[in-house]
N, C-alpha and C positions, 0 to 999 in steps of 0.2 A: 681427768676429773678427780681419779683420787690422789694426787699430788697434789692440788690445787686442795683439796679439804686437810688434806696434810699437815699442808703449809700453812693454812690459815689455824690449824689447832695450835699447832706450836706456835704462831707468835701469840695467841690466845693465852697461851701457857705461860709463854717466858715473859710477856705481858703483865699477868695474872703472878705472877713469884716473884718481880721485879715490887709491884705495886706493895703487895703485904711484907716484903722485905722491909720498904720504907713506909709502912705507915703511917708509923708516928715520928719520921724521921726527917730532915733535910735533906734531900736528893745531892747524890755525888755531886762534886761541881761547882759546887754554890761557895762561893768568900764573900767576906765585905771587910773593907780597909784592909786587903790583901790577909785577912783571916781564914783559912778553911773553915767551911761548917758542915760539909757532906758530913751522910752519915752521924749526926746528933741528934739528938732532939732537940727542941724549942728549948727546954729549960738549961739542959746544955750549952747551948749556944749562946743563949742568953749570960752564963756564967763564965763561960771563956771572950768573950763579946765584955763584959764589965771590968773585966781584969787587962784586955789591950786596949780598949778604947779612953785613951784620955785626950779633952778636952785640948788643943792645940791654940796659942795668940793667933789673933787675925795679924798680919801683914801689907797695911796700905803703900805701895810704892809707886810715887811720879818724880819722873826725872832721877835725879840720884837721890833726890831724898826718900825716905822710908819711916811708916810710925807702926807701933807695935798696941795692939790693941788685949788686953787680955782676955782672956772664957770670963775671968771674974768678971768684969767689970760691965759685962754684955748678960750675964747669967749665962753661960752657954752651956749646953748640957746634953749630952748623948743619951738617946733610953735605949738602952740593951737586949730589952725584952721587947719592942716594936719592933727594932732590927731583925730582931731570930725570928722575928712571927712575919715578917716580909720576905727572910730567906726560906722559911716552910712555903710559902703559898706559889715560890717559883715552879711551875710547872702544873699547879694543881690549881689553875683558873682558866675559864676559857674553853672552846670546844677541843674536841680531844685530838683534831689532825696538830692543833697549834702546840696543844701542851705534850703530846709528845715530841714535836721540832724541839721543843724547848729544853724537857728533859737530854735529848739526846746530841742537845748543841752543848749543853751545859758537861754531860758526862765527859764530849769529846773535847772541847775548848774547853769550858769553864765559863762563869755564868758571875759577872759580879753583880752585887745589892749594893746601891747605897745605905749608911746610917742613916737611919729617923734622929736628928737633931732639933733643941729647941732655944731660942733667947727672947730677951726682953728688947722684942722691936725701940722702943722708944730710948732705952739706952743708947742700942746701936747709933740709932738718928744720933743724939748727943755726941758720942765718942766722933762719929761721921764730921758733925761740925766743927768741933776742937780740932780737927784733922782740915775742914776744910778752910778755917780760920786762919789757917798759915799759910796756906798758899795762895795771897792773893793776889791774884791777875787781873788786871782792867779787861772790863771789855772793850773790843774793839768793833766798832761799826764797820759793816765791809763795805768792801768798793768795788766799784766794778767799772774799767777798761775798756774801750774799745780802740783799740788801734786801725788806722787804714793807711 
């Protein structure tokens, strides 16, 4: 019995020193776009988060051909501070059997976030059709076979 209240103080403990370690902080573990963020804070994060994340062309490709679409031309746009504020909240939502799996899959493997990204849908559509304007293919009415 008293191993067992022991044992439960100490994870109580290192529970409890883990948690105020990180309070204001991203839990070890956590990247996004292969970025580390453990151990920062939001604002942190945020700021090393606006300095690697740029904007990448989209790349449509069928068959051997290929079209290049720009971040301009779609408005595409990473927010840096939604990002850091997705990687704080890894492990701190949810009951507490889940978010500490969480934490402790994250410390042991690591834990990626995606970017919070945003564009002008109707662009996209636009660019989409200029894209789907050259490739035109008839359709074909199917058939259907029976052999005996």
């Amino acid at each position: 019995m008293i191993s067992m209240v022991i044992a439960v103080s100490l994870t109580v403990a290192v529970s409890g020193a883990f948690e105020l370690a990180y309070r204001q902080k991203i839990y070890p573990g956590i990247a996004l776009a292969q970025v580390s963020l453990g151990n920062l804070t939001v604002e942190q994060a945020s700021q090393k988060l606006a300095a690697k994340l740029i904007p990448q062309p989209l790349i449509l490709v069928w068959g051997t051909s290929s079209w290049t679409i720009s971040p301009q031309t779609i408005r595409l746009e990473y927010d840096p501070g939604q990002s850091a504020q997705l990687a704080y909240l890894v492990g701190r939502q949810g009951p507490l059997w889940s978010t500490t799996a969480t934490k402790l899959q994250a410390f042991s493997q690591g834990q990626v976030v995606n970017p919070v990204f945003s564009w002008q849908e109707n662009r996209l559509q636009e660019a989409i059709a200029s894209v789907s304007g050259q490739i035109n293919i008839p359709a074909r009415e199917p058939e259907v076979q029976i052999d005996q």
